[in-house]
C-alpha positions, -999 to 999 in steps of 0.1 A, spaced: 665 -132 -28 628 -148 -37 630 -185 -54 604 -188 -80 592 -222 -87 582 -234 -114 542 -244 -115 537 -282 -124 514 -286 -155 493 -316 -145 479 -320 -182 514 -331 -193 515 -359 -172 477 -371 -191 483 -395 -218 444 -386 -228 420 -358 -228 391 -352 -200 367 -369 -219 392 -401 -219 402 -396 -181 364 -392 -168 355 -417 -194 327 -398 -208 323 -412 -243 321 -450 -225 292 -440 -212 256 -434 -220 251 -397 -200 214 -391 -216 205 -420 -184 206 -408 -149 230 -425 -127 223 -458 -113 197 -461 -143 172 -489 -129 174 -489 -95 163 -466 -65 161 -424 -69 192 -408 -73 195 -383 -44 206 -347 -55 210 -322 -27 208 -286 -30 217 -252 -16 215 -214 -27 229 -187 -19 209 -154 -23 232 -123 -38 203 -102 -42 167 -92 -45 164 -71 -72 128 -58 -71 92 -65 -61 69 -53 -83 31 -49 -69 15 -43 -103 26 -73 -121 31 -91 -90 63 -106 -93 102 -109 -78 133 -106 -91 160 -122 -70 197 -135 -82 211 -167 -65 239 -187 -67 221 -224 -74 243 -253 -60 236 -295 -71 251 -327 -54 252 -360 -64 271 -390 -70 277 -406 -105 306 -434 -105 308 -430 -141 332 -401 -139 354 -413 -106 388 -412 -120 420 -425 -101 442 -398 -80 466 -403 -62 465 -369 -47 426 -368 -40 421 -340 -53 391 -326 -75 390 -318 -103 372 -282 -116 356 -273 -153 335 -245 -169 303 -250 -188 314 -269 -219 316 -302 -202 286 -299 -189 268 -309 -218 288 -338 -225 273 -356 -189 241 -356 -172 229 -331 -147 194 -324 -128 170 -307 -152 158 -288 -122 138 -258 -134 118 -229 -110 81 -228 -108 58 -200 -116 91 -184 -132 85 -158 -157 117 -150 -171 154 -167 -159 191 -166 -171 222 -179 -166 248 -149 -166 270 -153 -196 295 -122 -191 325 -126 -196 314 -161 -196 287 -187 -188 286 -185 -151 290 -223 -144 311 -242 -127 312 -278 -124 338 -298 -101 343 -337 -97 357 -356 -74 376 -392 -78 352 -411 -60 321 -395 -83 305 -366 -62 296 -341 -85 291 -300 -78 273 -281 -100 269 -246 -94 252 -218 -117 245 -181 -111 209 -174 -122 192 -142 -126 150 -154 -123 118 -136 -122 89 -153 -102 55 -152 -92 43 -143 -60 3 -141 -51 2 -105 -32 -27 -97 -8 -31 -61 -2 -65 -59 18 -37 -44 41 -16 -22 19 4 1 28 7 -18 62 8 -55 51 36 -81 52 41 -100 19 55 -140 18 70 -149 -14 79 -184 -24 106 -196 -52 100 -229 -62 124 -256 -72 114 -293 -89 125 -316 -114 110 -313 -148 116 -349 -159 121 -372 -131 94 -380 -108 98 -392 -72 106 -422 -81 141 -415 -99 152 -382 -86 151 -367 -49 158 -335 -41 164 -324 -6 182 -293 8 216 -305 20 218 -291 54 183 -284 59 181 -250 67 216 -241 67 217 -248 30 200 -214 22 220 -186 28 220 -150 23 241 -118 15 240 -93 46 237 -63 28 207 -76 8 179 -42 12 148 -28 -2 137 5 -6 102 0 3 106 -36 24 123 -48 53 129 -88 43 121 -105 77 130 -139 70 145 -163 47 131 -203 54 133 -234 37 105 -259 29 95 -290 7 71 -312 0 58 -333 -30 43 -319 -58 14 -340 -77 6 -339 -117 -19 -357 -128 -11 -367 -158 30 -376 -148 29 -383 -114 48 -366 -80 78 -347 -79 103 -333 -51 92 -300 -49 118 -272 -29 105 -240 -15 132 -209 -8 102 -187 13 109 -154 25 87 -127 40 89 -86 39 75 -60 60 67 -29 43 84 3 50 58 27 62 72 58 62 77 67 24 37 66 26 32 87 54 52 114 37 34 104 2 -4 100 18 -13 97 49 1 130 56 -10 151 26 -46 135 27 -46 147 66 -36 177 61 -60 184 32 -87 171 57 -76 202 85 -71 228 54 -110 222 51 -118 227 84 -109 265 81 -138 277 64 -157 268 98 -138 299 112 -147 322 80 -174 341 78 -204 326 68 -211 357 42 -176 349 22 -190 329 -3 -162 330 -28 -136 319 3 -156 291 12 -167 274 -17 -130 277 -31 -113 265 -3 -140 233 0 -136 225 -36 -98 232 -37 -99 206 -9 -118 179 -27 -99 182 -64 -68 173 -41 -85 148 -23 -94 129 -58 -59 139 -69 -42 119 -43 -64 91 -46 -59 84 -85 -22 88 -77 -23 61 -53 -42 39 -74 -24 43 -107 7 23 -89 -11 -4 -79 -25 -37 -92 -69 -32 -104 -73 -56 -73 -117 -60 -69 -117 -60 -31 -105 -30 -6 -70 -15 6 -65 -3 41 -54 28 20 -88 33 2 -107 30 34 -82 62 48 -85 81 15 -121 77 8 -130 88 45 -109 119 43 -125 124 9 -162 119 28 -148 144 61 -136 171 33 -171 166 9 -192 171 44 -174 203 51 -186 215 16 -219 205 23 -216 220 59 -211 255 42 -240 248 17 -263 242 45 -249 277 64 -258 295 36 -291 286 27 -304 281 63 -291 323 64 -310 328 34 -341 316 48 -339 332 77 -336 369 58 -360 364 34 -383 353 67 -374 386 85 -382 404 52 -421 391 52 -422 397 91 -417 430 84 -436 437 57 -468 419 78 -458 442 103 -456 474 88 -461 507 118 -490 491 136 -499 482 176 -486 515 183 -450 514 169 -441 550 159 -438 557 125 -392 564 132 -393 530 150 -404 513 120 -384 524 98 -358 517 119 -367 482 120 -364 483 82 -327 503 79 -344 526 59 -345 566 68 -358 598 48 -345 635 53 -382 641 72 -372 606 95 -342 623 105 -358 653 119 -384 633 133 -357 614 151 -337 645 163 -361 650 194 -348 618 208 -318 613 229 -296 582 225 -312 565 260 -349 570 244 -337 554 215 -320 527 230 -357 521 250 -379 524 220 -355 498 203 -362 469 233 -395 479 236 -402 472 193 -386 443 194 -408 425 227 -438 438 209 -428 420 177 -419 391 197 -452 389 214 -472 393 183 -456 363 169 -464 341 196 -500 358 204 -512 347 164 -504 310 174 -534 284 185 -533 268 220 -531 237 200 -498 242 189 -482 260 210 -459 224 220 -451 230 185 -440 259 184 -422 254 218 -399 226 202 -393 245 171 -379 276 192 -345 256 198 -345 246 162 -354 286 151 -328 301 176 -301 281 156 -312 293 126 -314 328 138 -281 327 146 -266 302 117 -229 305 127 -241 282 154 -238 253 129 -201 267 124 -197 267 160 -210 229 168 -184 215 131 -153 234 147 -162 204 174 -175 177 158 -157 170 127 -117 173 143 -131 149 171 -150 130 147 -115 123 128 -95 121 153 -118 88 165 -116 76 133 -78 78 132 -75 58 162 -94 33 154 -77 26 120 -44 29 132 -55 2 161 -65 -21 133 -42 -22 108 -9 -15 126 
């Protein structure tokens, strides 16, 4: 059979309450201990539960810690006979003193108060003192995204006294290092946290003087993947969609100049979505520099189609005037002619019907080398060079889908440079 014993109540054995046994109304608490003489030293350690968020826009952290003071104060040693410490919630702690540490650069911060205050304060009988408090705070941290979405971010929160200089309160971290520790299953969506480090250094006001100042620093990689899916990838691939109208027809108007402004509305689209999530910073993001050159590549394929289109039109209105000046003379036949122009009466016909298909064929080389040799026989000796030079430029505009031909090269290799060198950089 179990024995149950019996728990012994300690507070029977008290012929006082807490305040009589730690003495607390025989002393003044609003002092610090050892009021007069050298610094009190108060170490400290946290341990991280969790980092809530990081917020780019209002560029900021929310991380909750578990926030742990030591110290001595003789005033509440008490005799035991056992050694053992004693425990208590928050109501005593505002019958004694305790650091008035506060965070820097903190926007908002609480003590959790469900179910209630989340404080716990334990004495020992020789006068060590642990305070501990579970605090929900909101900091600043100064972002730099002339690397977004492939920068690292270091954040900083910062702990100090509010009251006591140097000179009568010191704060250290307890075990250096080891006095900051942090939950494993702390995780991001969009960072990888790196590192957690701890740092201090004085801290100088000019109008009270310098302060212990304690850093928690920790640094996070962002995870790059949610923006390849989200930019990188769409704005490529509206980059390549553009490139098809290099392969349509040059007379297609309608398909063209669709497609290149369908391109370019989602170009501007994606752009204003990425910059409606992120702070108005006044300098430029490695994403800008990707979006705005795939918005150039796409606006140059519009403009590549506009310049197909009215080089063509040029070029027919030129063979129009060619042929006019060149009605049926220099012994063209009459049919010839007017096969030159595509146009054919019922009396052409018959005229035509004495020819066979080879004859035809001959009469066909033979108009165009006497056109040919017309155009260059009305030129000057003098400028002949010229017109040399401008035979290149003339045989491209003959044939227009030549300019088709030479972007189905230039712009994917063009790009794909580009995308080399960026990823080089910034990675």
């Amino acid at each position: 059979s179990h024995i149950y014993k019996k728990n012994h109540d300690v507070t029977k054995t008290w012929k006082g309450k807490t305040e009589q046994l730690l003495r607390v109304h025989d002393h003044d608490f609003t002092m610090r201990p050892a009021f007069g003489g050298p610094a009190i030293p108060v170490g400290v350690d946290v341990q991280v539960e969790s980092l809530d968020s990081i917020s780019e826009v209002d560029m900021d952290f929310t991380m909750t810690l578990y926030l742990r003071h030591y110290w001595k104060d003789e005033r509440l040693s008490f005799p035991s006979t056992t050694n053992k410490s004693m425990t208590f919630d928050g109501r005593l702690v505002k019958k004694i003193w305790v650091p008035d540490v506060f965070f820097v650069h903190s926007k908002r911060s609480f003590i959790h108060d469900t179910t209630t205050d989340n404080i716990m304060l334990r004495v020992f009988p020789d006068g060590h003192v642990l305070y501990s408090m579970r605090i929900t705070v909101t900091a600043m941290c100064n972002m730099d995204f002339s690397r977004f979405p492939l920068d690292s971010q270091t954040c900083s929160l910062e702990l100090e006294s509010y009251a006591y200089t140097d000179e009568d309160l010191m704060l250290y971290w307890k075990n250096g290092n080891e006095s900051l520790k942090t939950d494993e299953k702390i995780s991001l969506s969009q960072f990888l946290i790196q590192k957690f480090h701890t740092t201090s250094r004085l801290a100088f006001y000019s109008s009270t003087g310098w302060y212990n100042r304690l850093y928690i620093n920790f640094t996070l990689r962002r995870h790059i993947f949610f923006f390849l899916l989200q930019t990188y990838f769409p704005a490529t691939l509206m980059v390549m969609l553009s490139w098809v109208s290099f392969w349509i027809d040059r007379r297609a108007v309608p398909a063209r100049v669709s497609l290149g402004i369908t391109t370019v509305l989602t170009m501007s689209t994606i752009i204003t979505g990425v910059n409606a999530s992120m702070p108005r910073v006044s300098y430029i993001k490695a994403v800008d520099i990707y979006l705005w050159v795939s918005f150039v590549f796409v606006f140059l394929s519009v403009l590549e189609y506009a310049a197909v289109n009215y080089l063509t039109t040029a070029q027919e209105q030129k063979e129009r005037k060619l042929q006019e000046k060149f009605p049926c003379t220099c012994g063209i036949p009459h049919s010839k002619t007017m096969m030159l122009d595509g146009n054919y009466s019922e009396s052409d016909a018959n005229s035509l019907a004495g020819y066979t298909r080879n004859q035809m064929v001959l009469e066909e080389e033979k108009q165009e080398k006497m056109v040919v040799h017309l155009a260059m026989s009305n030129e000057s000796n003098s400028s002949r060079k010229r017109g040399l030079k401008g035979h290149v430029g003339l045989c491209i505009i003959q044939n227009t889908h030549a300019i088709d031909k030479y972007s189905r090269l230039i712009f994917p290799g063009t790009y794909i440079f580009f995308n080399l060198i960026y990823w080089s950089v910034f990675s």
